[in-house]
DOBA-20296 format. One line per field, with one value per residue (C-alpha): x, y, z; residue in three letters; residue number from 1. Coordinates in Angstrom, 1 decimal. Layout:
BEGIN
u: X / ... .
v: Y / ... .
w: Z / ... .
type: ALA / ... .
seq: NUM / ... .
END
This chain:
BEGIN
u: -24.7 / -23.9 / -21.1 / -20.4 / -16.8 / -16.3 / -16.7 / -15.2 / -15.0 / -12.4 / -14.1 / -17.8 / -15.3 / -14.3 / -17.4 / -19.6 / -16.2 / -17.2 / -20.9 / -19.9 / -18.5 / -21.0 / -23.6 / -21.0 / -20.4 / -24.3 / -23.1 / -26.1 / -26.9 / -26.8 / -22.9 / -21.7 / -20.9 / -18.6 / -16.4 / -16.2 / -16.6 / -13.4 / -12.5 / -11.0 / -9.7 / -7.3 / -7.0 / -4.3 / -2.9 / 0.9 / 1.9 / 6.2 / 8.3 / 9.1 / 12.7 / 11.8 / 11.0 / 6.8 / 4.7 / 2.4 / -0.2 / -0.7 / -3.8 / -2.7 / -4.4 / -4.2 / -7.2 / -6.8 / -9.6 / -9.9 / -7.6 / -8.9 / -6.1 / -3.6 / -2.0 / -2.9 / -0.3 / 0.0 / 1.7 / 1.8 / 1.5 / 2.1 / 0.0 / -1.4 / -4.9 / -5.1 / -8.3 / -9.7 / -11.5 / -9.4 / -6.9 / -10.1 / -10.2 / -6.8 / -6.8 / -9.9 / -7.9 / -4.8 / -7.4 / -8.1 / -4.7 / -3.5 / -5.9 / -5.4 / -1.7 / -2.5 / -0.6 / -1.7 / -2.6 / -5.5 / -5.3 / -4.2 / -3.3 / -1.8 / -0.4 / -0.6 / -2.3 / 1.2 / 3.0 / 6.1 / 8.4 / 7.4 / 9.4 / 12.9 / 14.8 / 14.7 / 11.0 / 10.0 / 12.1 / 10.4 / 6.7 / 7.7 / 9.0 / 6.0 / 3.2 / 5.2 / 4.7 / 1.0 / 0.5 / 2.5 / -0.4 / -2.1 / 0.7 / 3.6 / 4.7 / 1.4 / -1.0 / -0.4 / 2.8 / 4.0 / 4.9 / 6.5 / 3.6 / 3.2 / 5.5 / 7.7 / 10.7 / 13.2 / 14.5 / 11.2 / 10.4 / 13.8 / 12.8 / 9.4 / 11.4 / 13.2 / 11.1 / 9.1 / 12.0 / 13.2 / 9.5 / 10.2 / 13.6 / 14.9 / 15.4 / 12.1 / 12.6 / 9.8 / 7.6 / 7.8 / 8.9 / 10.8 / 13.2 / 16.9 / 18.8 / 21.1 / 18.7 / 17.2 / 15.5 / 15.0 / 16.9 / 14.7 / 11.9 / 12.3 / 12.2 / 9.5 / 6.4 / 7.9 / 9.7 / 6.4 / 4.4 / 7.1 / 6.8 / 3.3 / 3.0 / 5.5 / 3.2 / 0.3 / 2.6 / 3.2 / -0.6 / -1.4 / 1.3 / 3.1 / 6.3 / 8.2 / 10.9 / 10.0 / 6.6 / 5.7 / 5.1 / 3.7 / 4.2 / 2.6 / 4.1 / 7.7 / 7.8 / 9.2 / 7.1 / 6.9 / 10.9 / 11.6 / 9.2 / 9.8 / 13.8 / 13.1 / 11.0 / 13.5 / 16.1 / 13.6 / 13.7 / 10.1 / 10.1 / 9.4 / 7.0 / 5.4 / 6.2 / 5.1 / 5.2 / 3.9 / 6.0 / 5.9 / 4.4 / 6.8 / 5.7 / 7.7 / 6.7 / 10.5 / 11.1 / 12.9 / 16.0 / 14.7 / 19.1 / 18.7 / 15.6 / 16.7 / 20.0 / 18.1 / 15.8 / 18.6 / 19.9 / 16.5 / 14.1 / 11.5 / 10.9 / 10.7 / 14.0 / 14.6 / 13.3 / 11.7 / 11.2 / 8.8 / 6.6 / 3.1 / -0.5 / -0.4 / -4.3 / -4.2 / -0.5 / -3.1 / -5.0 / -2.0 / -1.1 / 1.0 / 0.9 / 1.5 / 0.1 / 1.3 / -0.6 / 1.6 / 0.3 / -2.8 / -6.1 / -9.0 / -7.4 / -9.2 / -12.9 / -16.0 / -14.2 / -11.5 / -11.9 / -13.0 / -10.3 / -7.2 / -5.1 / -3.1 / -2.9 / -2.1 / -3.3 / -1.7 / -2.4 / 0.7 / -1.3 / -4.2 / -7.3 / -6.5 / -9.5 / -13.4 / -16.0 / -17.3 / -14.4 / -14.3 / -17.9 / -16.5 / -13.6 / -15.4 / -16.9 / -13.1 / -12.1 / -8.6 / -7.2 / -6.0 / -6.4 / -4.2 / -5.7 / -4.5 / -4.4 / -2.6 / -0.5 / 1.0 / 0.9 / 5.1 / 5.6 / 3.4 / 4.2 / 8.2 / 7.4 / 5.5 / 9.0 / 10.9 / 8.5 / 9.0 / 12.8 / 12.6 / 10.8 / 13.4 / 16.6 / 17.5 / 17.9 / 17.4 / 19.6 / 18.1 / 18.1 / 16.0 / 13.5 / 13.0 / 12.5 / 9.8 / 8.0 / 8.0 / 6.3 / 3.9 / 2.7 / 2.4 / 0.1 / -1.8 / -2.1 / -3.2 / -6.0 / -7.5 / -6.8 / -8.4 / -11.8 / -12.2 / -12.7 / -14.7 / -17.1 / -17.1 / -15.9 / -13.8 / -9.9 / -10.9 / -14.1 / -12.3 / -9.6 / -11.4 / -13.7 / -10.6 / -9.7 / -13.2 / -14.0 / -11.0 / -11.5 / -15.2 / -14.5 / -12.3 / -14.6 / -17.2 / -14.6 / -13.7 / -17.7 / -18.2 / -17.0 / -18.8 .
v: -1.0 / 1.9 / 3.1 / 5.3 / 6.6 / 5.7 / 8.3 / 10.2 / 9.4 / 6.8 / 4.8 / 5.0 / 3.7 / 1.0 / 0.1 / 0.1 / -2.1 / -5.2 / -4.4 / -5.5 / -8.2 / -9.3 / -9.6 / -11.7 / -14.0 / -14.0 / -13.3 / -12.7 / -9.6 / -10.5 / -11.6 / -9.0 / -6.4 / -8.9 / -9.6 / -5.8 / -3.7 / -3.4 / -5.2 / -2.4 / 1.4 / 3.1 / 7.3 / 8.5 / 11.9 / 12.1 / 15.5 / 16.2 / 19.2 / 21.4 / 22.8 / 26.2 / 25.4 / 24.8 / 21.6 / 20.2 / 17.9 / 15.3 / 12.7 / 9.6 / 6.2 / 2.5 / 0.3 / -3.3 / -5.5 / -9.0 / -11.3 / -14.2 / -15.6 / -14.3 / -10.9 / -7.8 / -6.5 / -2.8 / -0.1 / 3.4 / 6.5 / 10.1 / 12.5 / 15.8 / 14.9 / 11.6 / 10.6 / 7.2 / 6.7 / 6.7 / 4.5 / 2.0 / 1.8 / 1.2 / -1.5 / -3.4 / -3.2 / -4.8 / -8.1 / -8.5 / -8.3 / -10.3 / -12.8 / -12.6 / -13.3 / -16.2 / -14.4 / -15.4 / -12.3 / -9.5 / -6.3 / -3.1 / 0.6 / 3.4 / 7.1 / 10.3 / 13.4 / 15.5 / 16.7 / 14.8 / 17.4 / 20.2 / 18.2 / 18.5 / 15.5 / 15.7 / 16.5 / 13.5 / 10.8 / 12.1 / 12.0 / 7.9 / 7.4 / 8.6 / 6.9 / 3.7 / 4.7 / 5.1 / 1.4 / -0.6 / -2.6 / -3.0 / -3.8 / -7.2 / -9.7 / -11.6 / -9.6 / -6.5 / -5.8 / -2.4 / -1.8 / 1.8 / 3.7 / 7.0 / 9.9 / 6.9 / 4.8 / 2.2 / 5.0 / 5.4 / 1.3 / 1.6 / 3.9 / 1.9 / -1.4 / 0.2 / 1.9 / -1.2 / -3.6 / -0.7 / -1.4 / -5.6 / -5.1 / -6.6 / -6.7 / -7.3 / -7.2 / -8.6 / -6.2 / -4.2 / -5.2 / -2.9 / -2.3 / -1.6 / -4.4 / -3.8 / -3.6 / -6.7 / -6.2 / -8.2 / -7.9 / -6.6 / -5.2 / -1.1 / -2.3 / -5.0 / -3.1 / -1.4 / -4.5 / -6.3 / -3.6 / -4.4 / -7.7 / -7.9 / -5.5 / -8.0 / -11.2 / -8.5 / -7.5 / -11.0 / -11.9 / -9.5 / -9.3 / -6.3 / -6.0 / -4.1 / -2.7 / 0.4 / 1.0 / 4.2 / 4.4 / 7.3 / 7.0 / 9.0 / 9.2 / 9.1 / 7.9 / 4.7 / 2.8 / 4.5 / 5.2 / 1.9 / 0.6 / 3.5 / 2.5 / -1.0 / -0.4 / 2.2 / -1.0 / -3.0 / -0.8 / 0.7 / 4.6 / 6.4 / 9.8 / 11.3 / 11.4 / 13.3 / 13.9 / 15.7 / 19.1 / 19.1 / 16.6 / 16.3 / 15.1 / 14.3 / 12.1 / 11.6 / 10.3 / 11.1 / 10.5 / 8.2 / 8.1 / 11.9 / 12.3 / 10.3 / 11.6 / 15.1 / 13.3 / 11.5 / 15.3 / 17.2 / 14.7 / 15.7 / 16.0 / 19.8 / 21.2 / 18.3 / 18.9 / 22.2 / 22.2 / 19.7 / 20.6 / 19.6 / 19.7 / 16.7 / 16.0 / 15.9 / 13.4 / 10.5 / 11.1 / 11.5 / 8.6 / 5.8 / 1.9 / 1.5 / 3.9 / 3.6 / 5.5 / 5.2 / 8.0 / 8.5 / 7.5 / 8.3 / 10.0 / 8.1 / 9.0 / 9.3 / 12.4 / 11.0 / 7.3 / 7.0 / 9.6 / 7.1 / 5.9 / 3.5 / -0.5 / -1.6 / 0.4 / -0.8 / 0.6 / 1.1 / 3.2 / 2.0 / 2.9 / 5.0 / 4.1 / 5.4 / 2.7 / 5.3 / 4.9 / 1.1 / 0.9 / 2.6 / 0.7 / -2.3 / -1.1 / -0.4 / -4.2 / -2.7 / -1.4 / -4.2 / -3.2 / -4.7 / -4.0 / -2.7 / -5.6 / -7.7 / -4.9 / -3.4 / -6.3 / -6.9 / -4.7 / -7.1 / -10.4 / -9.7 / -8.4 / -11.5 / -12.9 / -10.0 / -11.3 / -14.8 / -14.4 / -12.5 / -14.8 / -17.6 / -16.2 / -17.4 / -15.0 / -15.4 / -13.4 / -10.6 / -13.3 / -15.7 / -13.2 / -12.1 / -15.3 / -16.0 / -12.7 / -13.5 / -16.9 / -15.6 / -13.1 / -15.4 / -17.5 / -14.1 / -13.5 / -16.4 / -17.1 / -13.7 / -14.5 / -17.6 / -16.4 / -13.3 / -15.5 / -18.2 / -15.8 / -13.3 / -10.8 / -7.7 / -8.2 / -5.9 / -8.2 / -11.0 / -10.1 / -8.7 / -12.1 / -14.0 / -11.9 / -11.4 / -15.1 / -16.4 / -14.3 / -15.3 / -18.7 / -18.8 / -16.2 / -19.3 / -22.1 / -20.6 / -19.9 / -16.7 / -16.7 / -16.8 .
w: 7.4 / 9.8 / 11.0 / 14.5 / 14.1 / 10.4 / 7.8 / 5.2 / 1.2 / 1.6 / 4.2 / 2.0 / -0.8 / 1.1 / 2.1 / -1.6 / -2.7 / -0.3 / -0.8 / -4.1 / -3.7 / -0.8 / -3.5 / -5.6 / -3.0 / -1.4 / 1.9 / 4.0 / 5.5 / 8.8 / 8.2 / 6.5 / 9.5 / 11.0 / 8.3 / 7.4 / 10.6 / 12.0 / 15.2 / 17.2 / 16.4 / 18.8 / 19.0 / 21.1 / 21.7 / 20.8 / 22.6 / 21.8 / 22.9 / 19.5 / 18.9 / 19.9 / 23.5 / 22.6 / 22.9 / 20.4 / 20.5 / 17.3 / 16.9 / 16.1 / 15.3 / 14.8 / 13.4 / 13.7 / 11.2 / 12.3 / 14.2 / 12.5 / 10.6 / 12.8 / 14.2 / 12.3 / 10.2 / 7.9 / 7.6 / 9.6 / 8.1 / 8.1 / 6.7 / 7.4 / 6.4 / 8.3 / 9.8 / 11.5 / 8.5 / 6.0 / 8.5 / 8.7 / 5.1 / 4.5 / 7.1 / 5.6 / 2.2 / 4.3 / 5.4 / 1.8 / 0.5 / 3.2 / 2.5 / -1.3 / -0.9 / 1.6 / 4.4 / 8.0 / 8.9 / 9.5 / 8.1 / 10.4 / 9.9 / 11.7 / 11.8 / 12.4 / 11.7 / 10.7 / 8.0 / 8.5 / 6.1 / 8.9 / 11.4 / 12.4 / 12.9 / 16.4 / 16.7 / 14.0 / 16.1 / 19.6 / 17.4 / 16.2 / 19.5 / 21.3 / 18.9 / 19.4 / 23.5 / 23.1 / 20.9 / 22.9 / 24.8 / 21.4 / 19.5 / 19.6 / 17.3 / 17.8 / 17.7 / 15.7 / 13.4 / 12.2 / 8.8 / 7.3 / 5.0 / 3.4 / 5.1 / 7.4 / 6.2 / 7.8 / 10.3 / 12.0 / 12.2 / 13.7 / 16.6 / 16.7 / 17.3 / 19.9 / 21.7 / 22.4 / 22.9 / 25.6 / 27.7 / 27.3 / 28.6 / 25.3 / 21.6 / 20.2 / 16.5 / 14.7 / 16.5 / 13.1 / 9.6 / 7.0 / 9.2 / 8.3 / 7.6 / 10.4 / 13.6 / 11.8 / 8.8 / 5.5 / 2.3 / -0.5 / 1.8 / 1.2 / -3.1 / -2.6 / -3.2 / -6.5 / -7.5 / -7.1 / -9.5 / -12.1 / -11.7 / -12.3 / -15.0 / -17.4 / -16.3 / -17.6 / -20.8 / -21.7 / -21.4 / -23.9 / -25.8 / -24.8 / -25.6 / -22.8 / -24.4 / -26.3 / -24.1 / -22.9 / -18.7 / -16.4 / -12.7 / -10.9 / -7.2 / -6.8 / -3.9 / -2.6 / -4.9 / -8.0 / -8.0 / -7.7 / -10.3 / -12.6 / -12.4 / -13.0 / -16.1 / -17.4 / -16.9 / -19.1 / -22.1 / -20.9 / -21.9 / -19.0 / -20.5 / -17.5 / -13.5 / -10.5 / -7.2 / -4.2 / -5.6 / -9.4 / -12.5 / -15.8 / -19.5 / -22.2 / -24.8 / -25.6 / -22.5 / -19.0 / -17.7 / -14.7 / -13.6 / -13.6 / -11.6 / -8.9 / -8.6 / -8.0 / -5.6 / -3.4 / -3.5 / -2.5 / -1.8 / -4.3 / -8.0 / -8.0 / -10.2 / -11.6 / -15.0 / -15.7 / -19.0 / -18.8 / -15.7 / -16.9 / -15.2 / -12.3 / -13.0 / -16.7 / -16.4 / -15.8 / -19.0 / -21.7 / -24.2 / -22.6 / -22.5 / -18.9 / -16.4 / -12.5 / -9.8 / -7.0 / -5.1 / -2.8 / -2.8 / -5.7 / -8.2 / -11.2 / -10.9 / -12.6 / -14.2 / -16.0 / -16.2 / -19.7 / -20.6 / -19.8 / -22.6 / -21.3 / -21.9 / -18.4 / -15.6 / -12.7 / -9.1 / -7.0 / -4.5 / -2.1 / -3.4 / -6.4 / -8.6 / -7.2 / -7.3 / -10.0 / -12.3 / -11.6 / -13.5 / -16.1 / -16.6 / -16.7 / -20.1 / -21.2 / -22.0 / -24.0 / -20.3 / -18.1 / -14.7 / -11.6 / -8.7 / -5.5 / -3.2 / -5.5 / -7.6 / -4.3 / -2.4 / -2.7 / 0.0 / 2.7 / 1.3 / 2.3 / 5.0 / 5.8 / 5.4 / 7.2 / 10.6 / 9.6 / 9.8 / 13.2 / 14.9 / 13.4 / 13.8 / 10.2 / 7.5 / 3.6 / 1.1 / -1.4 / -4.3 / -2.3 / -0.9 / -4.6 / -5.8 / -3.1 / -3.8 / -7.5 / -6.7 / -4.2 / -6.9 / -9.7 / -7.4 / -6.5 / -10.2 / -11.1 / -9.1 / -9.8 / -13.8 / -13.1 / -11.0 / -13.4 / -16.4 / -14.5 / -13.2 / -15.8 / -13.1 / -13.3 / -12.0 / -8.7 / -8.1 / -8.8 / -6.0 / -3.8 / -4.0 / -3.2 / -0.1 / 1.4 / 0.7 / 2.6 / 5.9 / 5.8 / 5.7 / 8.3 / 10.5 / 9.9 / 10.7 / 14.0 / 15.1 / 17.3 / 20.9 / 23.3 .
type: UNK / UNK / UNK / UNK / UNK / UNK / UNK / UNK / UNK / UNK / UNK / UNK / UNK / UNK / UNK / UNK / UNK / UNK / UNK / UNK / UNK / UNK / UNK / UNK / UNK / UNK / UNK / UNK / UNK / UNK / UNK / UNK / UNK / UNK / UNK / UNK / UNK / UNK / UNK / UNK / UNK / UNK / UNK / UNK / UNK / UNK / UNK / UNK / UNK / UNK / UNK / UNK / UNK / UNK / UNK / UNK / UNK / UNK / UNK / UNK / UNK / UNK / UNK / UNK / UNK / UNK / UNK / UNK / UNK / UNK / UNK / UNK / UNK / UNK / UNK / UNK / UNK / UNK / UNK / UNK / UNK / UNK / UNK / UNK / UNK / UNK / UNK / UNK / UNK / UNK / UNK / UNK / UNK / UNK / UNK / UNK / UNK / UNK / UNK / UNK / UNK / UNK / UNK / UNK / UNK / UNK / UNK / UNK / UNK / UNK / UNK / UNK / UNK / UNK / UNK / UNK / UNK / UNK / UNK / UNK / UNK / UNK / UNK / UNK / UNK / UNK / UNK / UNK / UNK / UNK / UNK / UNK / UNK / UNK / UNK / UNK / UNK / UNK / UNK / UNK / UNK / UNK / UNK / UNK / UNK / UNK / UNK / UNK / UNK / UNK / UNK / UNK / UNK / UNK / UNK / UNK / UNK / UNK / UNK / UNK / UNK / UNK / UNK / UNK / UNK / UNK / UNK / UNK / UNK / UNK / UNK / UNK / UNK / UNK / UNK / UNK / UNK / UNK / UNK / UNK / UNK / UNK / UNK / UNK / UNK / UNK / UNK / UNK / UNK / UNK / UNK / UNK / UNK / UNK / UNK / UNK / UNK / UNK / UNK / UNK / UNK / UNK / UNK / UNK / UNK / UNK / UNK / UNK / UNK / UNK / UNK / UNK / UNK / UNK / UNK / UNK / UNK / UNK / UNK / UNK / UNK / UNK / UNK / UNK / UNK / UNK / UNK / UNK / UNK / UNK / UNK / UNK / UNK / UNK / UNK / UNK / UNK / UNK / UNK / UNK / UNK / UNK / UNK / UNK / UNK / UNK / UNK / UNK / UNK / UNK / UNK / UNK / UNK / UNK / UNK / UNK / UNK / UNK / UNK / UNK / UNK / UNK / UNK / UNK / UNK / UNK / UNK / UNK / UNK / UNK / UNK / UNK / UNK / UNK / UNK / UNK / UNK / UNK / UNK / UNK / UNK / UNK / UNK / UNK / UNK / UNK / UNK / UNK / UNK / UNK / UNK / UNK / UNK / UNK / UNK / UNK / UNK / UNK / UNK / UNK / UNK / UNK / UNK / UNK / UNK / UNK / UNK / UNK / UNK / UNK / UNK / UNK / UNK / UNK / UNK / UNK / UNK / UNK / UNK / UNK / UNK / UNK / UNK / UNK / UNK / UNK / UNK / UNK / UNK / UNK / UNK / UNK / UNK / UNK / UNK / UNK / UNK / UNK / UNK / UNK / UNK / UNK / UNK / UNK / UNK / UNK / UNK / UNK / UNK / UNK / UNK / UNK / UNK / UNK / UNK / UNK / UNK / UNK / UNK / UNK / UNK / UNK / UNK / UNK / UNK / UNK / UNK / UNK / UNK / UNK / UNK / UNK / UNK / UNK / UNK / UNK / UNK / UNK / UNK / UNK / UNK / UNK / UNK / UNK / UNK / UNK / UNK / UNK / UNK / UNK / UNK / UNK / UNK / UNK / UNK / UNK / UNK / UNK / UNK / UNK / UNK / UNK / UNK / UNK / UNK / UNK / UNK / UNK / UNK / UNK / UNK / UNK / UNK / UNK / UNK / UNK / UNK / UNK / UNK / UNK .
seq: 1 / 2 / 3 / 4 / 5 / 6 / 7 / 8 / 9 / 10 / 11 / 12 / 13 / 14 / 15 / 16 / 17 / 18 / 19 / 20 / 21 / 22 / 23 / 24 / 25 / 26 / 27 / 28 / 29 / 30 / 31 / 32 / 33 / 34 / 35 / 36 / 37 / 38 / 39 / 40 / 41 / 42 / 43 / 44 / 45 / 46 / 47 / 48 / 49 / 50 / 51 / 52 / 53 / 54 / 55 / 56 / 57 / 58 / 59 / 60 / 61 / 62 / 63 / 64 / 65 / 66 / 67 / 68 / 69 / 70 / 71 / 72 / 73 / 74 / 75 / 76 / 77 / 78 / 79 / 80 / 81 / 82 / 83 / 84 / 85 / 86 / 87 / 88 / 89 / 90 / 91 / 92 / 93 / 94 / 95 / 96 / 97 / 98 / 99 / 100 / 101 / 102 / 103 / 104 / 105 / 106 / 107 / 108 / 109 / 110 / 111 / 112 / 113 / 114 / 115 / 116 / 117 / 118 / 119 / 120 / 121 / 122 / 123 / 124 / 125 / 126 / 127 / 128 / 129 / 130 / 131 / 132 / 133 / 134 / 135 / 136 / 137 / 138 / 139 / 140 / 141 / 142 / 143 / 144 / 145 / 146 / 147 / 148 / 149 / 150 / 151 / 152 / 153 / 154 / 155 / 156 / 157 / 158 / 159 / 160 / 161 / 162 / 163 / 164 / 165 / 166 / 167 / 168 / 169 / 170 / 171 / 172 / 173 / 174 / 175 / 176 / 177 / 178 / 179 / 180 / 181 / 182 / 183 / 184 / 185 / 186 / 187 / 188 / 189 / 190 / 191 / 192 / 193 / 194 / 195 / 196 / 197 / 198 / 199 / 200 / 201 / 202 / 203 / 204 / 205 / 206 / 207 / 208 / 209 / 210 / 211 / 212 / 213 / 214 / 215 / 216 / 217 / 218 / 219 / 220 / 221 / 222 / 223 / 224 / 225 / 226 / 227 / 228 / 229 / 230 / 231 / 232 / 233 / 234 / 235 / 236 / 237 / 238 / 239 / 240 / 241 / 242 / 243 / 244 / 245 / 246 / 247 / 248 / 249 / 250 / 251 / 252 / 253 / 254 / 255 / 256 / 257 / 258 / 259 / 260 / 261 / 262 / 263 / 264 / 265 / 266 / 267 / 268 / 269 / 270 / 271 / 272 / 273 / 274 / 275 / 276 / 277 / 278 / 279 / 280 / 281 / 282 / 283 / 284 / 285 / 286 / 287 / 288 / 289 / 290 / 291 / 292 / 293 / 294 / 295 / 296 / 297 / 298 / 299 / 300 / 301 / 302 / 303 / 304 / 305 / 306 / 307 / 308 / 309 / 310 / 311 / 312 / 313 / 314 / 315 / 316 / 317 / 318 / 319 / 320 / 321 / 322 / 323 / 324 / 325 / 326 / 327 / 328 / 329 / 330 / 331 / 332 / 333 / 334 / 335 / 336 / 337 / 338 / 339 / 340 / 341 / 342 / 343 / 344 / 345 / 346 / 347 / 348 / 349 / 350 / 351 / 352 / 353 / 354 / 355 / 356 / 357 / 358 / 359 / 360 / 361 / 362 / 363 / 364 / 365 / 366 / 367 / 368 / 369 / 370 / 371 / 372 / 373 / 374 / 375 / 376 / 377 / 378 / 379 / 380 / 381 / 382 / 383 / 384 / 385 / 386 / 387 / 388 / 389 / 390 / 391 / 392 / 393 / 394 / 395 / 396 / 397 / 398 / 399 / 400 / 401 / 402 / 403 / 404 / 405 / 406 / 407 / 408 / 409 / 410 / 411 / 412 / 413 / 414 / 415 / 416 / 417 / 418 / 419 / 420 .
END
């Protein structure tokens, strides 16, 4: 399979994963560059005038899968690194996940090549304003839908949503999801992905008999996702050893005070001071002794390296892509770690905002307890069927979901035919 304007590690990742699961399934070779390839990508220049007086010029992007099931949907992200290949990857991950959840949508993903902590308020808001500019005749509520990632929160789906309901002349609000509650947004949808890691983690627990309370956790990324499942494990007696984020790791094998670190987080916005006398090596955090291991971070950081150095019970990926085909083979060999994969162990954060559009586009809103609920279900149903298909086919949990996900968009890719 070749590629013109794909490349990179995380796109090659990406593309051995369905390879893999291609052979599983038998899909012919012939087929198997429609149901991966990416239907369109998007690079636009996002030029904003600084604070001092200059003018800078950002890349940004937007990938959009398939359009099979529906509009695309995924998240946009911020990140001085970001390339169209990694934004390809992240949006073939989205179709899969989608699919796996039984949303009605294709995967998409977005962002911008910036560091969004080098921005000034002003200068960030003129950046999401102008990104939104440049996507607007790609982008609506049926045929592509926004979603907050890595380096973007509530705030900037805010200026998103109104950006593009200032070019339609009126309020458009299910052009994005994870918006704040007041310009429209769903309860539960900033905690959903975290919530949803927690979640499945005590359906894992309980299927091998792990008892939560007392359990020893590392998180690594405290962000959005790992601070809310790290606080929610705390709350369920889970011991919570080692944490890290972009600024600083700590390890204690006493334990941390998770109500401490985020009070020093909602004061400086990062881990750094929080806890000196336990700073600790970030690349060696993923390898010390813990039940539960969450990396809630970035892309490949369990490789060939250090794969058959984890000690944990429960490895469960709150990040996109954090485990390397590489490590994946080796894991297989480790039956005693329980891995959840991505696209179902992050998955919280699309399947409310699934409900976030749905709500939009009804004018009928559902309370935090109800949204919950429905998450909870739409994840045991996720869980299940991957539990089921691993044990049925003798497949690992990430061959098992991924299955799933490729296996629905290829049927429906065959349903509907090719036009013309």
């Amino acid at each position: 399979m070749t590629t013109s304007i794909y490349s990179g590690p995380v796109f090659e990742m990406a593309r051995q994963q369905f390879e893999n699961v291609a052979d599983i399934l038998d899909i012919d070779q012939f087929e198997r560059p429609r149901i991966f390839m990416p239907k369109r990508a998007l690079a636009v220049s996002c030029p904003i005038h600084r604070d001092d007086g200059s003018l800078t010029v950002f890349q940004g992007y937007r990938v959009q899968h398939h359009l099979t099931l529906g509009p695309t949907k995924g998240g946009t992200r911020f990140a001085p690194t970001l390339d169209v290949g990694e934004v390809a990857a992240l949006a073939i991950w989205m179709s899969w996940k989608c699919a796996l959840a039984g949303l009605p949508y294709g995967g998409a993903k977005g962002g911008v090549a910036v560091d969004p902590r080098a921005l000034s308020p002003r200068e960030l808001e003129a950046l999401s304003r102008r990104y939104m500019q440049e996507m607007i005749p790609f982008v609506g509520p049926h045929v592509d839908v926004m979603a907050p990632d890595m380096g973007t929160n509530e705030t900037v789906m805010a200026w998103f949503m109104d950006t593009y309901s200032m070019y339609q002349g009126r309020t458009v609000a299910e052009v994005v999801t994870g918006k704040p509650v007041a310009t429209g947004g769903t309860a539960g949808r900033r905690e959903a992905t975290g919530r949803g890691v927690f979640y499945l983690i005590g359906l894992v627990a309980e299927r091998i008999e792990l008892p939560l309370d007392g359990a020893r956790a590392i998180v690594q990324g405290y962000g959005n996702v790992g601070a809310v499942a790290a606080q929610a494990l705390a709350a369920a007696g889970v011991r919570i050893v080692g944490v890290s984020d972009h600024s600083v790791a700590y390890y204690d094998p006493k334990g941390l005070d998770i109500a401490a670190l985020d009070l020093h987080v909602q004061r400086t916005g990062a881990l750094i001071g929080a806890a000196d006398q336990a700073r600790f090596d970030g690349r060696d955090l993923l390898v010390q002794p813990c039940d539960i291991l969450v990396p809630a971070a970035t892309e490949r950081v369990i490789d060939a390296e250090n794969a058959g150095l984890l000690q944990c019970r429960i490895l469960a990926e709150g990040a996109n892509g954090p485990t390397t085909p590489e490590a994946d083979a080796i894991l297989k060999l480790r039956p005693e770690i329980h891995v959840i994969p991505d696209i179902l162990c992050n998955s919280g954060g699309v399947v409310v905002s699934y409900f976030e559009w749905v709500q939009g586009l009804q004018q009928f809103f559902w309370d935090e307890a109800e949204v919950n609920a429905k998450l909870n279900r739409t994840l045991a149903r996720s869980f299940e069927a991957v539990c089921r298909r691993a044990e049925s086919r003798r497949l690992s949990n990430r061959e098992a979901a991924l299955s799933i996900g490729v296996e629905r968009v290829m049927q429906a890719k065959r349903s509907r035919g090719l036009f013309p």
